[in-house]
Each structure stands twice: as structure tokens, then as C-alpha cells.
N, C-alpha and C positions, 0 to 999 in steps of 0.2 A: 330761106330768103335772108338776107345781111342788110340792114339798113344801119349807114352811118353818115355823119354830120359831113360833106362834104370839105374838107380841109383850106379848101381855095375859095371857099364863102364864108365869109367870117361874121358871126353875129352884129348884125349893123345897130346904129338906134334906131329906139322904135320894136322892138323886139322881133323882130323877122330872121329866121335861119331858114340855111337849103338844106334840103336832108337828100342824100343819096342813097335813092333803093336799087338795089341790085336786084332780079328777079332770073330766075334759070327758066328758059322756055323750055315749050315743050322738046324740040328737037335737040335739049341740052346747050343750047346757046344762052352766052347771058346779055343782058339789056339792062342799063341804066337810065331809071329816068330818078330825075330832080325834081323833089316835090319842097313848094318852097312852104315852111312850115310858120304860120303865124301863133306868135309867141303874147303871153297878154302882158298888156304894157305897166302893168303897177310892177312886174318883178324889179329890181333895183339893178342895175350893172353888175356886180357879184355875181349876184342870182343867174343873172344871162349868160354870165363868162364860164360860170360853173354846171349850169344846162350842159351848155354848148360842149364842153370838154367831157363830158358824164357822154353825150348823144355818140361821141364820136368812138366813145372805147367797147360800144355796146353793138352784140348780134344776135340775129336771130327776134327783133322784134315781132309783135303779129302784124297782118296785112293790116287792117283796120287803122288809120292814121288819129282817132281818139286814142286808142291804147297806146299808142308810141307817146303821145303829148302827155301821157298821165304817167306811162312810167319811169321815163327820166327824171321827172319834178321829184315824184317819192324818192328816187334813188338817190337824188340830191339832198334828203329830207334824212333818210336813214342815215348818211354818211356826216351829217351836219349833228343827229343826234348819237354817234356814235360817239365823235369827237366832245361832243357839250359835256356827255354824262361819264366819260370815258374808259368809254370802248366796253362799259358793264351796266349791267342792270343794279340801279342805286337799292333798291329794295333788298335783293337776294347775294350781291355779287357776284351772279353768273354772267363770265367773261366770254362764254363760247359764243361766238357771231352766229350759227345755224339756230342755237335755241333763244335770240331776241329778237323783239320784235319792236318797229318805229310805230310808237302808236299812236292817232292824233288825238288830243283832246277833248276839243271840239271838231268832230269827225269831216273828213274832207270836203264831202258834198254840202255842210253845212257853213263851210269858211265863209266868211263877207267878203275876201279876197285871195288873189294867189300870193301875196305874201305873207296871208295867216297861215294858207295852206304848207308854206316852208318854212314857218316860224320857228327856231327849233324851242320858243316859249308857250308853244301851242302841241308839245310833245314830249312823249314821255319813251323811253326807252329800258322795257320792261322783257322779263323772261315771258315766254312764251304763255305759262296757265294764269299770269298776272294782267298780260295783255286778253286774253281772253274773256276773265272776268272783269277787266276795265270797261273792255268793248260793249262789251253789254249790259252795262251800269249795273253789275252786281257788285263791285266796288268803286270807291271815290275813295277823295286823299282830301283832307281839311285842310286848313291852312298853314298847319303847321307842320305837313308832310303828314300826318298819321292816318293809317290805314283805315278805312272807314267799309263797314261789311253788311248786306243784306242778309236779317234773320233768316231768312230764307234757304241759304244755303246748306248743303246738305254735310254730315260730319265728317266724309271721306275726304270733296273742297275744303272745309277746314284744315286738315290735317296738310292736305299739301299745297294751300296758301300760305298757314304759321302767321295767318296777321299779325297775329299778339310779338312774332320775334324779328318780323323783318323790322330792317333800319328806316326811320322816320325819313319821305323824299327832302333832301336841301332845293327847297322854291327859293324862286324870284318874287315879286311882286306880281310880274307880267304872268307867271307858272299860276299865282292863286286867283288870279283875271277868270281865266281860261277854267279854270278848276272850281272855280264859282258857277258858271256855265253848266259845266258838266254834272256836280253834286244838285243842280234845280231840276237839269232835263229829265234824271234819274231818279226825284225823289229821295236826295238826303239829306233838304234842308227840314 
């Protein structure tokens, strides 16, 4: 199945787009229907414009019209934290896009809004064993960027985290906001 933004509906205000699904029946005929997509309304016009143009280049969504609304946003989110940290993970400087990951801060389900939820100051763009160990508060990052680690972890995570040699993250203010959040949820204050 191909679902894309249809071209001739243009993200109006108010955040509303038509998305056009294509579906192949059974007797191999295809059928479009317009499903008009309500968008929430804190994202900013950027936001919408950059939806809208992410929705349209994308195929092969799932049927289920939740997971198409979830993963355009991120894919706006990843490409918004490609560009902020650029195009590398600050930590390690690994530059290869298959091994990073867009990862939120203060984790998605838990935003106060969907503009926290694209914030690119409410994300971190990390290699892959960094986001892992983020993700599940076996690390933080204090406010001065430095690596912060649960005793817990075992010598072999040590060795291929290297807390002690990765580069200190460059925060914002907004970045030790969100990173305050995250060091309480997880017990590193």
C-alpha cells in the first residue's frame, strides 16, 4: 500500500491535510481513497509545511492511520536533529546515518505537546549503544554536557560506551531544561 499527501490539498490553517491512500484490491485493481488527516494544532507553520512535504515523499506506510500521524512527525524530528548536531553524533563522532539514532529526551509519550515532541532542544542525536543506554536512564548528561553513568553497568558497557573519552555534549539552555527532566526521572540527581 503507498500512502502520500495528496499534492492538490495543501496543508490549510488549522492543521488539517488530505492524505491519499492507494490500496490494490483484491482482483488487482487500485482504489484511492482521501483520508483527511487531522494534524494538532500547537505545531507552528514550519512544522506543518515540513509534515506536509516529509508525508508526500514517503511509501509503504502501515494501514493503521495512528502510525502514519506518528511517523512523519519523527521523521521531521530526525532530520531537524540531523541538521542541529550535524549530520553526527556529538559524543562519538559517528557520522554514518544507519548507526544514529533521533532520541527524545523527555520521551515522546511523555511531551506536554507536539511541539516538544519536534523540539530539536528536547533531542539528542546519538550512535546507536549511546541511545540505548540513554533510553533507559542508564545514562544522563549534566549540564555541562558530561557523561553521567549508572554503577550498575557492566565492564564490557563500559568499555564500549568510553564515557570517560567521549566529547562533553555543546547544550543550550533549552537542551539542560529537558536534561534536568531526564537526570530526576532516572535518578541522577
Amino acid at each position: 500500500m503507498d500512502i502520500t499527501a495528496a499534492a492538490e490539498h495543501p496543508v490549510e490553517e488549522g492543521g488539517r491535510i488530505d492524505i491519499l491512500v492507494e490500496l490494490e484490491l483484491e482482483d488487482g485493481s487500485m482504489a484511492g481513497v482521501v483520508i483527511e488527516a487531522k494534524l494538532c494544532a500547537d505545531l507552528s507553520p514550519t512544522q506543518l509545511k515540513n509534515y506536509h512535504v516529509h508525508a508526500r515523499g514517503r511509501d509503504g506506510w502501515h494501514e493503521d492511520r495512528w502510525a502514519l500521524l506518528i511517523v512523519a512527525p519523527q521523521g521531521y524530528f530526525r532530520r531537524a536533529l540531523l541538521d542541529y548536531w550535524g549530520g553526527g553524533c556529538p559524543l562519538t563522532g559517528i557520522s554514518d546515518e544507519p548507526l544514529l539514532r533521533a532520541s527524545h529526551i523527555v520521551p515522546w509519550a511523555e511531551c506536554r505537546s507536539d511541539e516538544e515532541r519536534l523540539d530539536v532542544f528536547n533531542g539528542l542525536l546519538l550512535a546507536a549503544h549511546w541511545d540505548a543506554a540513554f533510553d533507559r536512564g542508564l545514562v544522563s548528561f549534566d549540564d555541562e554536557g558530561h557523561a553521567l553513568v549508572k554503577p550498575m553497568l557492566s565492564e564490557a558497557a563500559l568499555a564500549l560506551l568510553e564515557p570517560e573519552r567521549v566529547r562533553p555534549l555543546p547544550l543550550d539552555d533549552a537542551h539542560r531544561r529537558q536534561l534536568a527532566w531526564h537526570r530526576e526521572r532516572f535518578g541522577f540527581n
